[in-house]
PyMOL Python script that loads the backbone (N, CA, C, O; Angstrom):
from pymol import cmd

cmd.read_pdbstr("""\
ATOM      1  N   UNK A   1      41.769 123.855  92.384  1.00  0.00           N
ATOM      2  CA  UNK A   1      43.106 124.382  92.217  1.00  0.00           C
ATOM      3  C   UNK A   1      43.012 125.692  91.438  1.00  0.00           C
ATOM      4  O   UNK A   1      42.350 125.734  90.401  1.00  0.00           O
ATOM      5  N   UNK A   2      43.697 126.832  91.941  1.00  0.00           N
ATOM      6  CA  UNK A   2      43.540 128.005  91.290  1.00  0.00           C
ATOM      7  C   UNK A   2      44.399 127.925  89.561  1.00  0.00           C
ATOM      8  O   UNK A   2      45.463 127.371  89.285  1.00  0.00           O
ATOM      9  N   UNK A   3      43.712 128.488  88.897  1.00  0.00           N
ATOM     10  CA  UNK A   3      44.271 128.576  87.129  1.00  0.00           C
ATOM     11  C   UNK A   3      45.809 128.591  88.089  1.00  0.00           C
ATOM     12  O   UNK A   3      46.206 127.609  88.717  1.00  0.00           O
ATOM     13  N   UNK A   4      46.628 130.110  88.019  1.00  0.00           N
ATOM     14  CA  UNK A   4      47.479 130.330  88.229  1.00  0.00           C
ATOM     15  C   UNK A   4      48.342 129.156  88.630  1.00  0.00           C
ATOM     16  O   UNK A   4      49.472 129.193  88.144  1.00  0.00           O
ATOM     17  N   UNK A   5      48.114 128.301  89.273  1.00  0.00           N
ATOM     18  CA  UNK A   5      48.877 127.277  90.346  1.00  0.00           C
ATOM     19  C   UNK A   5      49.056 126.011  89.467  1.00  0.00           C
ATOM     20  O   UNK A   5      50.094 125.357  89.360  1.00  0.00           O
ATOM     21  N   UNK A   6      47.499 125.702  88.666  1.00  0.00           N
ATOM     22  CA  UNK A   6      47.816 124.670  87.317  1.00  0.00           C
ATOM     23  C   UNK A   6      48.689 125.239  86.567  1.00  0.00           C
ATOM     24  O   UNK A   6      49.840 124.861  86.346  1.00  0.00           O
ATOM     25  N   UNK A   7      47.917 126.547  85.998  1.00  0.00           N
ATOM     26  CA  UNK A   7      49.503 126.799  84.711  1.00  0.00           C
ATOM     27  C   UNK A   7      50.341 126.569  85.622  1.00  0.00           C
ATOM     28  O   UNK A   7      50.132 125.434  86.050  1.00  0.00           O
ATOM     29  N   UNK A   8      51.240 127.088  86.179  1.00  0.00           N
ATOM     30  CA  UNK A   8      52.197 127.147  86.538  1.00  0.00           C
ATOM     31  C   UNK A   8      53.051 125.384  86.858  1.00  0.00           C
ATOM     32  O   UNK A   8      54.260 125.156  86.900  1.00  0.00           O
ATOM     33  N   UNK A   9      51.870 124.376  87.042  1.00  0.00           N
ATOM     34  CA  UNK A   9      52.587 123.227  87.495  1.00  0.00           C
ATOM     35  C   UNK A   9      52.312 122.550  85.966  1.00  0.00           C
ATOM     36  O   UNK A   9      53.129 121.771  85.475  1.00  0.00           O
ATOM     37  N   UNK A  10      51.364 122.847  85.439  1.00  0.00           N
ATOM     38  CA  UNK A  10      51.786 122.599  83.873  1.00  0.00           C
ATOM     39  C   UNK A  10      52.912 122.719  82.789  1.00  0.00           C
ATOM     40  O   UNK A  10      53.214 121.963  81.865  1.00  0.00           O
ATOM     41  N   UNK A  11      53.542 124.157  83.288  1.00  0.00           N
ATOM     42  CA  UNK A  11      54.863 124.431  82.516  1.00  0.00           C
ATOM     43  C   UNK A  11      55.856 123.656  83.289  1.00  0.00           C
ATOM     44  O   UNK A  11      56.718 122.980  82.728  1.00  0.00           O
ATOM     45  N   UNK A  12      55.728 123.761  84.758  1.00  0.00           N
ATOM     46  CA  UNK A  12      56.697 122.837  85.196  1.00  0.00           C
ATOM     47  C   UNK A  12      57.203 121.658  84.383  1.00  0.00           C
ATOM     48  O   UNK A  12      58.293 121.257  83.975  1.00  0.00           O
ATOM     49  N   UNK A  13      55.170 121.054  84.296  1.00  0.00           N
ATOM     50  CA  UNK A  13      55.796 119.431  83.698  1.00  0.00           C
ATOM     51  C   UNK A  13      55.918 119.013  82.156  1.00  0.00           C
ATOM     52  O   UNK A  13      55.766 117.944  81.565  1.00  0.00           O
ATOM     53  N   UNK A  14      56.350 120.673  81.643  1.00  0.00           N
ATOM     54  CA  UNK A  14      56.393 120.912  79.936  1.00  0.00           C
ATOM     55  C   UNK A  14      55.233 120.776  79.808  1.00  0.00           C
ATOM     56  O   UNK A  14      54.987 121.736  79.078  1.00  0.00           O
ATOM     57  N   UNK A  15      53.864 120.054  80.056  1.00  0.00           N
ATOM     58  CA  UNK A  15      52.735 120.152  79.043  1.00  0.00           C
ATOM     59  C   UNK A  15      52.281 121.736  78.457  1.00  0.00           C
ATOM     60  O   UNK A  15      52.135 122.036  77.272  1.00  0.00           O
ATOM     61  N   UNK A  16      52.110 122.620  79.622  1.00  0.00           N
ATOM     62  CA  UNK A  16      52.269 124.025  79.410  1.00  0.00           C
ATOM     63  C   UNK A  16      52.901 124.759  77.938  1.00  0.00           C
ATOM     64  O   UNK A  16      52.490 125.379  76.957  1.00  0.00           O
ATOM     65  N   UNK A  17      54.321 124.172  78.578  1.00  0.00           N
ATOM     66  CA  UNK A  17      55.281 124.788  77.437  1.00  0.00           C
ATOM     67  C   UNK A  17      55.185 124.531  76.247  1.00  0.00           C
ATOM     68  O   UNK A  17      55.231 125.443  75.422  1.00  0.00           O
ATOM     69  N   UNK A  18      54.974 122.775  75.747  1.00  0.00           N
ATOM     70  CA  UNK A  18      54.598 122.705  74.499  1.00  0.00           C
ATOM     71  C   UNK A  18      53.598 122.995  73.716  1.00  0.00           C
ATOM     72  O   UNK A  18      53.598 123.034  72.486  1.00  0.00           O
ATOM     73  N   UNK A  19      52.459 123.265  74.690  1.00  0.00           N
ATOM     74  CA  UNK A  19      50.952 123.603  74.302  1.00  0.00           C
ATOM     75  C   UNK A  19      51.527 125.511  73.662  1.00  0.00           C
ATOM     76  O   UNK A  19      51.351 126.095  72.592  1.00  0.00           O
ATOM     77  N   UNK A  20      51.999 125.783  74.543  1.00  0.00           N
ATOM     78  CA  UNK A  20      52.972 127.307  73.875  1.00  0.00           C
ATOM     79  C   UNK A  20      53.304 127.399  72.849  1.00  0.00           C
ATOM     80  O   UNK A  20      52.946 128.247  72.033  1.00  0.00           O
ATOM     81  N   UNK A  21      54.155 126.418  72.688  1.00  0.00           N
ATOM     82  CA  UNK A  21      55.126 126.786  71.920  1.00  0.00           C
ATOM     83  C   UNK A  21      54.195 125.917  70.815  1.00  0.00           C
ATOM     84  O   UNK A  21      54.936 126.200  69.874  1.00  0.00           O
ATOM     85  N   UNK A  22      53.411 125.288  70.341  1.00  0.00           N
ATOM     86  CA  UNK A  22      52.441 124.642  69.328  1.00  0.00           C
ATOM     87  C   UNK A  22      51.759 125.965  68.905  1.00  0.00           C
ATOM     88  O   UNK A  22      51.724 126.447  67.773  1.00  0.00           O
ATOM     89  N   UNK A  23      51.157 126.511  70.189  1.00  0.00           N
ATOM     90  CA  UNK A  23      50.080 128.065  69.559  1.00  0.00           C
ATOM     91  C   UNK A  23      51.028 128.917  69.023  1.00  0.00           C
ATOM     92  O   UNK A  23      50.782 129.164  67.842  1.00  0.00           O
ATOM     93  N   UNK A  24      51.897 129.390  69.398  1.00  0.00           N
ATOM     94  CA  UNK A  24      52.766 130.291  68.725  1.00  0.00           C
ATOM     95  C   UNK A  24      53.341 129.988  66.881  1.00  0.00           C
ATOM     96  O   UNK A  24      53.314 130.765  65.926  1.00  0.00           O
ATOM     97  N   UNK A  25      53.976 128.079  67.003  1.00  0.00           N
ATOM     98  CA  UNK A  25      54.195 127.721  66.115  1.00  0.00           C
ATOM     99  C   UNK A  25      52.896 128.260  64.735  1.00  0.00           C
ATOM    100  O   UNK A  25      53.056 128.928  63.713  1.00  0.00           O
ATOM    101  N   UNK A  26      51.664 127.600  65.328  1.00  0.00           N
ATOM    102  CA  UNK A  26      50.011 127.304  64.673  1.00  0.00           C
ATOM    103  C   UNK A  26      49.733 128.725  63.902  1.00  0.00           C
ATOM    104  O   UNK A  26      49.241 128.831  62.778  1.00  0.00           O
ATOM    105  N   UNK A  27      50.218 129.942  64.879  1.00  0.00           N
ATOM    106  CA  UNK A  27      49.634 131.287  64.727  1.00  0.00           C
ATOM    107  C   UNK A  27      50.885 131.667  63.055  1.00  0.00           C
ATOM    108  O   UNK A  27      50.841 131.179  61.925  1.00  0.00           O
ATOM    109  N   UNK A  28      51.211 132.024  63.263  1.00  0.00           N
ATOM    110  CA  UNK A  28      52.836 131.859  62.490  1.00  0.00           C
ATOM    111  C   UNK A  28      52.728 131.503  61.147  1.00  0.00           C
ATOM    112  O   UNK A  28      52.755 132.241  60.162  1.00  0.00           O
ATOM    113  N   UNK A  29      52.575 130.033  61.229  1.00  0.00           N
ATOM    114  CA  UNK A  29      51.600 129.357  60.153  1.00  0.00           C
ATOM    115  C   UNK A  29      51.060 129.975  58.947  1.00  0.00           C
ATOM    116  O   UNK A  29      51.316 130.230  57.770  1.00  0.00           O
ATOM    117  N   UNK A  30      50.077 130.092  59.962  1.00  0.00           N
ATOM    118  CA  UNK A  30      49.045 130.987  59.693  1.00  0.00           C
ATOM    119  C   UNK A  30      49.083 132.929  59.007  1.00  0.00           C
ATOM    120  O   UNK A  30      48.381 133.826  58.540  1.00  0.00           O
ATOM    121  N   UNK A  31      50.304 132.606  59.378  1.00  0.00           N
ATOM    122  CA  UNK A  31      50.520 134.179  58.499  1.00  0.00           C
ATOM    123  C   UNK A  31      50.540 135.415  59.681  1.00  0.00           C
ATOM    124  O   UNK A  31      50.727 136.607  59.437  1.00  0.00           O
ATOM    125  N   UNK A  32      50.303 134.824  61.003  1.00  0.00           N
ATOM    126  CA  UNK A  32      51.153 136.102  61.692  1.00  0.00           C
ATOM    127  C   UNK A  32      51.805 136.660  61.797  1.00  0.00           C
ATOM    128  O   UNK A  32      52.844 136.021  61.628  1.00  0.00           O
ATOM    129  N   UNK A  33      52.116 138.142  62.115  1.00  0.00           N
ATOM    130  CA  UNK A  33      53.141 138.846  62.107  1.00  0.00           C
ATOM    131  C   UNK A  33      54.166 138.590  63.066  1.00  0.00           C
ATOM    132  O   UNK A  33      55.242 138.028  62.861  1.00  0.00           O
ATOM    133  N   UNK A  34      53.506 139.286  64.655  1.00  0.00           N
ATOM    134  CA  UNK A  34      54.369 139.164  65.721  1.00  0.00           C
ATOM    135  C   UNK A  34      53.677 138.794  66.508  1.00  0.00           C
ATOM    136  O   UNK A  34      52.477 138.747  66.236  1.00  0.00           O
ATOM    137  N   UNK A  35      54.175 138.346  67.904  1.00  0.00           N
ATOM    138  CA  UNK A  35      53.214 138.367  68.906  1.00  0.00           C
ATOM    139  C   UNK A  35      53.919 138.988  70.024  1.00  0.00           C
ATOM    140  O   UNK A  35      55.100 139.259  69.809  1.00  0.00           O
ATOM    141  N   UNK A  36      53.169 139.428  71.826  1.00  0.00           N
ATOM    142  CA  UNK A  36      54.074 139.964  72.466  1.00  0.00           C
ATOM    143  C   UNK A  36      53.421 139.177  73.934  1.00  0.00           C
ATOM    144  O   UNK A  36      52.247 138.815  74.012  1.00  0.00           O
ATOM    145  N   UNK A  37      54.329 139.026  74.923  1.00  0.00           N
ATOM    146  CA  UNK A  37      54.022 138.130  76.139  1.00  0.00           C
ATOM    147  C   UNK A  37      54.083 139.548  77.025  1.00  0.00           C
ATOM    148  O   UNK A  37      54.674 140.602  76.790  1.00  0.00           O
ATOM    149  N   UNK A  38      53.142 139.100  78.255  1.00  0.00           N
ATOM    150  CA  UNK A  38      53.161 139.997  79.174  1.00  0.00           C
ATOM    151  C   UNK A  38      53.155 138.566  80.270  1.00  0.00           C
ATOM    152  O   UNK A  38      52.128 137.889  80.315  1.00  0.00           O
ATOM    153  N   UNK A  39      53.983 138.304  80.855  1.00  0.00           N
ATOM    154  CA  UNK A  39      54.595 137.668  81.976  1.00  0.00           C
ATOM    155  C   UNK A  39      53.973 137.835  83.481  1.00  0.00           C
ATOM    156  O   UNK A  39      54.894 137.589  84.260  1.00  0.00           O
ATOM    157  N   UNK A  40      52.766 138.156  84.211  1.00  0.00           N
ATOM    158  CA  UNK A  40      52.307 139.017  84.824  1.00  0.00           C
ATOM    159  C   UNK A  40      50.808 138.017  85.013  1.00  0.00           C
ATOM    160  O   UNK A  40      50.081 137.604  84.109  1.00  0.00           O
ATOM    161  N   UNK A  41      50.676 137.832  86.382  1.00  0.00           N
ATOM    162  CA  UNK A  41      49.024 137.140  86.777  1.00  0.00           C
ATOM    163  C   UNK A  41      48.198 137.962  86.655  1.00  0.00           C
ATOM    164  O   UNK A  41      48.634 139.112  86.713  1.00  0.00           O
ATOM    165  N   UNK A  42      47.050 137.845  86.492  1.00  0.00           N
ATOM    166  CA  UNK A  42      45.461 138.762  86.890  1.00  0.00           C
ATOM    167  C   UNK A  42      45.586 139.350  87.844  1.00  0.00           C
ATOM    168  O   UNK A  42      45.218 140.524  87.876  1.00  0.00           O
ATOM    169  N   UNK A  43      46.137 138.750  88.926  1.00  0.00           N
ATOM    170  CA  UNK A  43      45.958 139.289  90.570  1.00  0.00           C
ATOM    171  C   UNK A  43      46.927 140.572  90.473  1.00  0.00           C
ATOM    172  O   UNK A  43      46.537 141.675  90.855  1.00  0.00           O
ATOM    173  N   UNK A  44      48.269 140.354  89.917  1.00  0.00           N
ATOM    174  CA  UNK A  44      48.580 141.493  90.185  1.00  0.00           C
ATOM    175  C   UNK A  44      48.513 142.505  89.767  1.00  0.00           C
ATOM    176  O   UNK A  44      48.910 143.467  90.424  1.00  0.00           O
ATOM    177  N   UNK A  45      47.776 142.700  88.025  1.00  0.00           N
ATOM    178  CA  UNK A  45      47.409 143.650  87.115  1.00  0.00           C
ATOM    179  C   UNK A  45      46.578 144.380  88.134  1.00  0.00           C
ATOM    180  O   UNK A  45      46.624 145.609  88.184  1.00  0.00           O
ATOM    181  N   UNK A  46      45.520 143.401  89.270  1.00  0.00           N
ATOM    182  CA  UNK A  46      44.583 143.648  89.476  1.00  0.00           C
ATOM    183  C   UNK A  46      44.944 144.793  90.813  1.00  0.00           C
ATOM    184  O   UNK A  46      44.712 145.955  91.150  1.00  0.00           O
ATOM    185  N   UNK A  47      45.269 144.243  91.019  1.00  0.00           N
ATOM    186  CA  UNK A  47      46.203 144.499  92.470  1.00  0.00           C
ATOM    187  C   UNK A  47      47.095 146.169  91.815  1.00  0.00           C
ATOM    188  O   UNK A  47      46.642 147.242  92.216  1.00  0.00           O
ATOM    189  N   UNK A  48      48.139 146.159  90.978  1.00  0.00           N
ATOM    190  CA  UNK A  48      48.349 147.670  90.735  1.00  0.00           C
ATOM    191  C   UNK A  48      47.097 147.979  89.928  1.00  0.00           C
ATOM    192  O   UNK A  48      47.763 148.805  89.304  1.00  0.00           O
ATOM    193  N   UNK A  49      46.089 148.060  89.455  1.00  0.00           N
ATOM    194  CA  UNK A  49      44.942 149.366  88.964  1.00  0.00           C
ATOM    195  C   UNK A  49      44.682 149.393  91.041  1.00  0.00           C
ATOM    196  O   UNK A  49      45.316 150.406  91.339  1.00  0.00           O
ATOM    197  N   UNK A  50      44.393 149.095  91.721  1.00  0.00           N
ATOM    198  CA  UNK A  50      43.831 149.145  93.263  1.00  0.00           C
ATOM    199  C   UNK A  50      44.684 150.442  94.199  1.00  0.00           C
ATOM    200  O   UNK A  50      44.384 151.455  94.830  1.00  0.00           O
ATOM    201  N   UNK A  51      46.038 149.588  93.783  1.00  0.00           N
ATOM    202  CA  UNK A  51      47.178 150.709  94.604  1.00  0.00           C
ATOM    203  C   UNK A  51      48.136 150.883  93.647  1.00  0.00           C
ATOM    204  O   UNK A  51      48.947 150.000  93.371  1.00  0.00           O
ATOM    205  N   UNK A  52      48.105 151.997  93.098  1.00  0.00           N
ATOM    206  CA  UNK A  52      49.349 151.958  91.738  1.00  0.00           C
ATOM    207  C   UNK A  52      50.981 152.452  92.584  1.00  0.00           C
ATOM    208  O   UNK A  52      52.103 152.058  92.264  1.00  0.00           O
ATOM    209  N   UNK A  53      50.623 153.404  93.699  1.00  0.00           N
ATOM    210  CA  UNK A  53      51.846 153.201  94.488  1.00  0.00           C
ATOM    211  C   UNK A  53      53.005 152.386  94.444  1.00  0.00           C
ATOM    212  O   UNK A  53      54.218 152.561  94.324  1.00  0.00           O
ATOM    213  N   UNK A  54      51.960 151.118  94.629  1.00  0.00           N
ATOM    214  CA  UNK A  54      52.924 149.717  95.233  1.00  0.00           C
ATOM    215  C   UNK A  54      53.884 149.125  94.030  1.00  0.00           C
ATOM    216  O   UNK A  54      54.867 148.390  94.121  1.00  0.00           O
ATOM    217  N   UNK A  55      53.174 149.778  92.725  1.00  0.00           N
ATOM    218  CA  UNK A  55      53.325 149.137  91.162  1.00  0.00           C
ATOM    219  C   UNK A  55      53.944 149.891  90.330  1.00  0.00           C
ATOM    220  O   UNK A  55      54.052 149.498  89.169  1.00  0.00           O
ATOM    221  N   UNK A  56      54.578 151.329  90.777  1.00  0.00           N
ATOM    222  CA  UNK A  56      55.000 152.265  89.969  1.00  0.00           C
ATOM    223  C   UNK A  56      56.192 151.764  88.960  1.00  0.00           C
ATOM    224  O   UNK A  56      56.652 152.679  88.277  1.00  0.00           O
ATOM    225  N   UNK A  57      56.770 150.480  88.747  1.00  0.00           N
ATOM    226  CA  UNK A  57      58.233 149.881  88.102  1.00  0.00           C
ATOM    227  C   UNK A  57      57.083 148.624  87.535  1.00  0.00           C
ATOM    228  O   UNK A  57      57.630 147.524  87.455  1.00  0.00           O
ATOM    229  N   UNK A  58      55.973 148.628  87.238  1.00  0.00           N
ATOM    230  CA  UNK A  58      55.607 147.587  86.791  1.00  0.00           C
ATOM    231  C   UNK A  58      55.346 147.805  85.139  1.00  0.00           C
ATOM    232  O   UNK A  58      54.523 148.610  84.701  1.00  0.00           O
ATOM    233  N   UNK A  59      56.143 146.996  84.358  1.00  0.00           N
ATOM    234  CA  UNK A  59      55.600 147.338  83.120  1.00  0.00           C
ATOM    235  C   UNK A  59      55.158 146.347  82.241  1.00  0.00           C
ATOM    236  O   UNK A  59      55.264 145.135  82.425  1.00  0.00           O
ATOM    237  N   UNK A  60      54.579 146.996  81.128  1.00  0.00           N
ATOM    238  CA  UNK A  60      53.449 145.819  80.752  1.00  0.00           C
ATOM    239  C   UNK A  60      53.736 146.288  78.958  1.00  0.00           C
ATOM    240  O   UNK A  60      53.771 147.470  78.618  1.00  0.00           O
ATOM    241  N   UNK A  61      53.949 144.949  77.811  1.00  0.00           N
ATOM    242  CA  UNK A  61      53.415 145.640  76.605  1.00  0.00           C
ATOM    243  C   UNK A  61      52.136 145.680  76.357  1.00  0.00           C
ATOM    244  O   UNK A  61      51.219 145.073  76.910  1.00  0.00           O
ATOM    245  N   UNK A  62      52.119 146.619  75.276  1.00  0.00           N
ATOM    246  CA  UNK A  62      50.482 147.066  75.046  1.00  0.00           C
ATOM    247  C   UNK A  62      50.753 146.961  73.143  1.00  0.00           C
ATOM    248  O   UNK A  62      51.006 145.933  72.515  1.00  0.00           O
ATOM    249  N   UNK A  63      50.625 148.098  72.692  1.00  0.00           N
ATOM    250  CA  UNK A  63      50.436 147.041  70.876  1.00  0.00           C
ATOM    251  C   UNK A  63      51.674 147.389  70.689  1.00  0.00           C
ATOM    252  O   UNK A  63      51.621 148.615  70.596  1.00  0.00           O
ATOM    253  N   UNK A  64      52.864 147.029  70.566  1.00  0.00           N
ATOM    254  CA  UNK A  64      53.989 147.426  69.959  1.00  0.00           C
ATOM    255  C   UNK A  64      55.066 148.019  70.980  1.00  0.00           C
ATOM    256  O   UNK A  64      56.258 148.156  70.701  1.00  0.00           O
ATOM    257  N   UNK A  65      54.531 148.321  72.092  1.00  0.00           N
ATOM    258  CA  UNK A  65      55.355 149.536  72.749  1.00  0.00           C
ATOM    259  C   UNK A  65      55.228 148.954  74.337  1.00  0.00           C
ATOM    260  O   UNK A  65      54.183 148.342  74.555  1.00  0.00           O
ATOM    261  N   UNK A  66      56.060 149.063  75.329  1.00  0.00           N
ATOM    262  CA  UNK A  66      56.311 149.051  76.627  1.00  0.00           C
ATOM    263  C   UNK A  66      55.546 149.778  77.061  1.00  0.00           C
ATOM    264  O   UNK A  66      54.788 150.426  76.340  1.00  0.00           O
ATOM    265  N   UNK A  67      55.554 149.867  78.606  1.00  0.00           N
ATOM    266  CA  UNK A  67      54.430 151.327  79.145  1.00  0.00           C
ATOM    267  C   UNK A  67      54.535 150.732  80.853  1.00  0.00           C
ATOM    268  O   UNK A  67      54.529 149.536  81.145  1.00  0.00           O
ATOM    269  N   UNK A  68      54.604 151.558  81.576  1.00  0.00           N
ATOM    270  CA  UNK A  68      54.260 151.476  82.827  1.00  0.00           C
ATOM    271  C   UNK A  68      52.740 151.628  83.161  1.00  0.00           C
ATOM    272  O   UNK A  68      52.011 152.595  82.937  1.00  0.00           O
ATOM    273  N   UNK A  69      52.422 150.343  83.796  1.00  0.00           N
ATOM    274  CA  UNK A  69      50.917 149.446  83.802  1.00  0.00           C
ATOM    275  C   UNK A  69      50.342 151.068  84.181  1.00  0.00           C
ATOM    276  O   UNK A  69      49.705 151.839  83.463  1.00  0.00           O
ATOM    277  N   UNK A  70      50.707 151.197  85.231  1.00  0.00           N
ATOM    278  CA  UNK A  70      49.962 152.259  86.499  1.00  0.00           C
ATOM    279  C   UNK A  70      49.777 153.594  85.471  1.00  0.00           C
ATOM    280  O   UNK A  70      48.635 154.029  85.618  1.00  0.00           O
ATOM    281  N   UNK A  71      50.335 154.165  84.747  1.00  0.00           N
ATOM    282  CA  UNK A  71      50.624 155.107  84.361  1.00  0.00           C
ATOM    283  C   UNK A  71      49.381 155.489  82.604  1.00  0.00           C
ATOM    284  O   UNK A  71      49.243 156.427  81.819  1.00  0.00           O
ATOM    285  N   UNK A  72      48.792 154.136  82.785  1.00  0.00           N
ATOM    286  CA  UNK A  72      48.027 153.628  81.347  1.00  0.00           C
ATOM    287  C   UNK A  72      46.674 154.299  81.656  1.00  0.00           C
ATOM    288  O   UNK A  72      46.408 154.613  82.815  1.00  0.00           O
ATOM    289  N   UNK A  73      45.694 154.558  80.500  1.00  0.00           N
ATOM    290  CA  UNK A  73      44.704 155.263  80.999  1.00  0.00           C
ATOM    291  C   UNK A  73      43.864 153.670  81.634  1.00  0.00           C
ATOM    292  O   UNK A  73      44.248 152.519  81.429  1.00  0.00           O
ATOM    293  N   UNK A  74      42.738 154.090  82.368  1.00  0.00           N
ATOM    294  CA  UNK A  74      41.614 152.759  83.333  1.00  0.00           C
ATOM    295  C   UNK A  74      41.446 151.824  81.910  1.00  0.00           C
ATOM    296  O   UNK A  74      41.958 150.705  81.904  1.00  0.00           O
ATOM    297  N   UNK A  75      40.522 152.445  80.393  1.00  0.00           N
ATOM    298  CA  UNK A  75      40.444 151.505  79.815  1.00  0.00           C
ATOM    299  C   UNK A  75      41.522 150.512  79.001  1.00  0.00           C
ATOM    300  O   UNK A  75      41.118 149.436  78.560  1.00  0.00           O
ATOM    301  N   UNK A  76      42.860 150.914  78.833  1.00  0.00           N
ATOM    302  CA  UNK A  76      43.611 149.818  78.501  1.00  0.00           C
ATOM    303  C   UNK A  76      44.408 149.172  79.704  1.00  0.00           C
ATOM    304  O   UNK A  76      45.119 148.183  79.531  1.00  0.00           O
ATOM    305  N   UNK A  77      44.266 149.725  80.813  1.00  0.00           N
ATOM    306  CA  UNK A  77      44.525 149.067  81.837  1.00  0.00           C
ATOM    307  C   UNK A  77      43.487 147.595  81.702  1.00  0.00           C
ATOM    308  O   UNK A  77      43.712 146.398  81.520  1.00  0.00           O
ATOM    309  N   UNK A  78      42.570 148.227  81.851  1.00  0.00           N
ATOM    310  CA  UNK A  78      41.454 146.643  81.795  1.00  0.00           C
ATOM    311  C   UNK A  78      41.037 146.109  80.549  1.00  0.00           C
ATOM    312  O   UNK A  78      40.078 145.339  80.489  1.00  0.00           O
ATOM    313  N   UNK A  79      41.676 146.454  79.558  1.00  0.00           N
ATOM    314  CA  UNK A  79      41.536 145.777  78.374  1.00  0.00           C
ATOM    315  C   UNK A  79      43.314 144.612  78.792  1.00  0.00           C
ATOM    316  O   UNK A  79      43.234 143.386  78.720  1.00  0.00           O
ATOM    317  N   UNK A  80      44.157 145.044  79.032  1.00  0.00           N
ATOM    318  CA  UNK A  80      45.031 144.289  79.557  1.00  0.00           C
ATOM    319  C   UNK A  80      45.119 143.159  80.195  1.00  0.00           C
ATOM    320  O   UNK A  80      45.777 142.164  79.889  1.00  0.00           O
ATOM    321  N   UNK A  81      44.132 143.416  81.499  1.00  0.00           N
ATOM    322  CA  UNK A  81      44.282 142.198  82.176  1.00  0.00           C
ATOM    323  C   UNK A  81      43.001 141.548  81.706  1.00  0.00           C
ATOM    324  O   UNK A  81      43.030 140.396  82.138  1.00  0.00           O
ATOM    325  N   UNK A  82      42.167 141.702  81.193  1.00  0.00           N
ATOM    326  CA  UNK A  82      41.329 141.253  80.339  1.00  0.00           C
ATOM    327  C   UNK A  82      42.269 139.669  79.304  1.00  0.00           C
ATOM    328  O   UNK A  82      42.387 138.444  79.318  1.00  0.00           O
ATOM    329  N   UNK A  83      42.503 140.347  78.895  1.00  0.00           N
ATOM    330  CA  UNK A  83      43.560 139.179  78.155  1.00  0.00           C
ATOM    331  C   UNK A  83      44.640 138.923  78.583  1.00  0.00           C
ATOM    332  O   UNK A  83      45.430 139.037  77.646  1.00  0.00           O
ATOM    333  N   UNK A  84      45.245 138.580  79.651  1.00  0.00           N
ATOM    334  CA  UNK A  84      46.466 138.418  80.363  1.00  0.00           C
ATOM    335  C   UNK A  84      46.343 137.039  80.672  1.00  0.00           C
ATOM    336  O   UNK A  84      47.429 136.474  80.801  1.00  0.00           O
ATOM    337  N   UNK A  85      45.330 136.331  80.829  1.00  0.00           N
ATOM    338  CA  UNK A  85      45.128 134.815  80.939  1.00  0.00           C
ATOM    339  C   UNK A  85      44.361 134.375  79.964  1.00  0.00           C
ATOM    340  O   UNK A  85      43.155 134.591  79.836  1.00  0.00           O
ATOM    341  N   UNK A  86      45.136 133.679  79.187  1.00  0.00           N
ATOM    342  CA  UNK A  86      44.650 132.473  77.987  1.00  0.00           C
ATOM    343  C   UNK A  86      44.907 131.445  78.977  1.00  0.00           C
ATOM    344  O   UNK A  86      45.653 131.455  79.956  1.00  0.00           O
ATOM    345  N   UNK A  87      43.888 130.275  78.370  1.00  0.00           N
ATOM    346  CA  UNK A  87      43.986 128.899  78.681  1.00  0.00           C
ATOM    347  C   UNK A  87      44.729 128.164  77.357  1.00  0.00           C
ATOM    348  O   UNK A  87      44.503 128.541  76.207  1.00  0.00           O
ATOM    349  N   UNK A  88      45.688 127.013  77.702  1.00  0.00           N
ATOM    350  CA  UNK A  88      46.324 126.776  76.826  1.00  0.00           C
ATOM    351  C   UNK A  88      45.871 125.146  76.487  1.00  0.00           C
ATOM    352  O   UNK A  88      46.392 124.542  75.549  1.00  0.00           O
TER     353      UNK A  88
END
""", "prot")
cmd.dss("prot")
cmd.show_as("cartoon", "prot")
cmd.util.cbc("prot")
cmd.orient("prot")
């Protein structure tokens, strides 16, 4: 079963969500500041660096700030989808 298709039937059946919402709680805790979600699979990060055309309205946060994915230089593009999938 592809990651994508488990997470996704994981949050369905809340295990997902609470495993979330525990790391977020855990981090916090712990004396974190903020954190920021980028909502967005591997495939398609992967998919606009390939054809940024297709991706020009795609946006992504990066440390603090919004940004249109396509528009990012190659290395924080792939420092991005680099970390875009945690296992939870």
């Amino acid at each position: 079963m592809a990651a994508e298709t488990q997470t996704h039937e994981n949050v369905q059946m809340g295990k997902g969500l609470t495993r979330l919402t525990n790391l977020i709680d855990y981090y916090f805790e712990k004396g974190g500041m903020q954190m920021q979600f980028n909502v967005v699979s591997r495939e398609t990060l992967e998919r606009a660096q390939k054809d940024p055309n297709k991706y020009r309205s795609l946006i992504v946060r990066v440390a603090g700030y919004s940004a249109y994915f396509v528009g990012l230089d190659k290395t924080v593009q792939q420092d991005i989808i680099e970390r875009t999938e945690e296992r939870l």
